[in-house]
Steps between C-alpha positions, in 0.01 A plus 500: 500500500233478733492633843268469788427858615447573872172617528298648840322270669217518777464305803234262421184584560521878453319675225653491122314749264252401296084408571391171372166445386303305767227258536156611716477302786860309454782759450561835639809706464547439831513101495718524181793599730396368783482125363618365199444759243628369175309166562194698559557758230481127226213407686338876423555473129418144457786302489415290794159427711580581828564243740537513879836347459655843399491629786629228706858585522837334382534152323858385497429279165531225389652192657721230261562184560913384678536518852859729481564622845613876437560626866677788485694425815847483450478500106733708231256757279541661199326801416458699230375857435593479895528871547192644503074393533444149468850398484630689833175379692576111376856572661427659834199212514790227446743658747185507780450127404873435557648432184878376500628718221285793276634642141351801452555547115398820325570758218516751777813402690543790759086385631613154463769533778263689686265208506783224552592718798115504653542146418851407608509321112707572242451724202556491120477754211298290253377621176226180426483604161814376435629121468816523610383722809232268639795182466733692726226577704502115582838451534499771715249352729691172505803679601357673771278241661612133293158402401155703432156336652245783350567698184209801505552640132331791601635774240276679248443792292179688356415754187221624342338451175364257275656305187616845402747467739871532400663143407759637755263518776367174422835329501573688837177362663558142339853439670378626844202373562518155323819399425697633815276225626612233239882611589494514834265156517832326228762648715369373858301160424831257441562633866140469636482140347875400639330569858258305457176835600461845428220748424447744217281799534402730197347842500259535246175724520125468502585564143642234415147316606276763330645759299643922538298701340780820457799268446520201186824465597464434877195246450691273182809511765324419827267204339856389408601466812178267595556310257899431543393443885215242397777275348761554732245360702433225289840384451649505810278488772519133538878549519511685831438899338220692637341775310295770554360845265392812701227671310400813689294771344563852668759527717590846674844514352683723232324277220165652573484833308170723673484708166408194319114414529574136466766528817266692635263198531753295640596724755139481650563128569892499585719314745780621654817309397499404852228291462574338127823346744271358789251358166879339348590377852196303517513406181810292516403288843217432285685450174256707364572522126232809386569774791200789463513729804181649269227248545302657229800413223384173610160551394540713171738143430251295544267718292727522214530134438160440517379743324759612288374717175208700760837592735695594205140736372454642848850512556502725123234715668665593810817614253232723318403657859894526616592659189185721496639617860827586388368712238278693675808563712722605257269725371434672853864546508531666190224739554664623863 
């Protein structure tokens, strides 16, 4: 089975290891950390012309079509993976914004109650990998509070590797990060649809839009979750069901591991979980459905469906760089 494993994580902005190449008269090691380094690192290699736009800040996304008033105000939210990054910034965000009722729900239940204290919510041990688990979740939450406004499915898992990957780990990484989402979306949309509104948010990853070079596994799984949001979308949007997908790139949580070059590039441009809440707050008065708090995932999108076989050549050659990196790496480490 696989496990996410905690890793050590910077404050963004400070110095990982590592010196990418630069570009005379564009990049210096300097404005790699002090802007938005793994946009600029593409743009060094060729993936992308540069563009002012880079280096403009935050885009939100991209808005759909509905008109679903999601004010947090007095609503019941669901939350899962509540206990820690992402999850446990979404909760304290909806607790600021005065929610009625929060369900922290997490595989970690002693940092779950923590949370649901900070939060004055309640908490529940929730392994998403499991069926069963993610319909008592609901039931739970209908106990507690009698209805549910905003389901955040939240929850998810990385590993390592390519398609040699163990079928295990595969499996592992297919129930929580796509179907927990199918699940939890069967168990709580009879009850969203008897009211009449609700609003479902899912976590997926820059990722899912483009691709993870060091993990097979965590790019098939994450595009899944795009794509299962995308027709959500379609199918019930007209019915009163907002629905959003948060795509962040680096975010300065456990995920991010700073021995990994590829990490290492997305901890030059991270966000603080903090912030990925205050880019899903404004995301749902909007009823945004695409949420990037990385402006540049935006961008490399746009690229990628426009010019789709030169992103997937330049996209090979920044693998051949990354994996050139490592090497060099492991070979320091073996000589010391």
């Amino acid at each position: 089975m696989a496990t996410p494993v905690r890793r050590r994580v910077l404050t963004p902005g400070a110095h990982a290891r590592g010196s990418p190449e630069t570009l005379p008269g564009l990049l210096t090691p300097h404005a790699l950390t002090a802007t938005r380094g793994w946009a600029f690192l593409l743009v060094a290699i060729g993936l992308l012309p540069y563009h002012p736009r880079f280096n403009t800040g935050t885009n939100t996304g991209t808005a759909a079509a509905g008109g679903i008033d999601m004010d947090v105000r007095d609503k019941v939210v669901m939350v899962t993976g509540g206990a820690h990054g992402i999850g446990r910034a979404i909760c304290q965000r909806m607790a600021e914004e005065g929610a009625a009722g929060i369900v922290v729900a997490d595989l970690d239940g002693a940092a779950a109650c923590t949370v649901a204290d900070e939060v004055q919510g309640v908490a529940v041990t929730c392994d998403v990998g499991e069926r069963a688990a993610v319909e008592e979740l609901v039931d739970r939450t209908l106990q507690a509070y009698g209805r549910v406004d905003l389901v955040v499915s939240n929850a998810g898992i990385t590993v390592k590797g390519g398609i040699d990957t163990p079928d295990d780990q595969w499996q592992r990484m297919w129930d929580v990060n796509v179907m927990s989402h199918v699940w939890l979306t069967r168990a709580v949309m009879p009850h969203l649809l008897e009211q009449g509104s609700g609003y479902l948010l899912y976590t997926s990853s820059a990722a899912g839009l483009l691709t993870e070079i060091g993990s097979a596994a965590y790019s098939v799984t994450k595009h899944g979750t795009v794509a299962f949001a995308e027709w959500v979308s379609v199918h019930h949007q007209k019915q009163g069901i907002g629905v959003s997908c948060l795509c962040p790139a680096g975010v300065a949580t456990d995920f991010l591991d700073l021995d990994d070059p590829i990490h290492q590039f997305l901890h030059m441009s991270s966000v603080t979980p903090e912030q990925v809440a205050e880019n899903v707050i404004e995301a749902l008065r909007e009823e945004t459905f695409l949420i990037l708090p990385h402006r540049e995932v935006g961008e490399f999108f746009a690229y990628k469906t426009t010019e789709y076989d030169r992103w997937l050549k330049n996209f090979a050659r920044l693998n051949e760089k990354l994996q050139r990196t490592a090497a060099k790496r492991a070979a320091s480490t073996e000589d010391s």
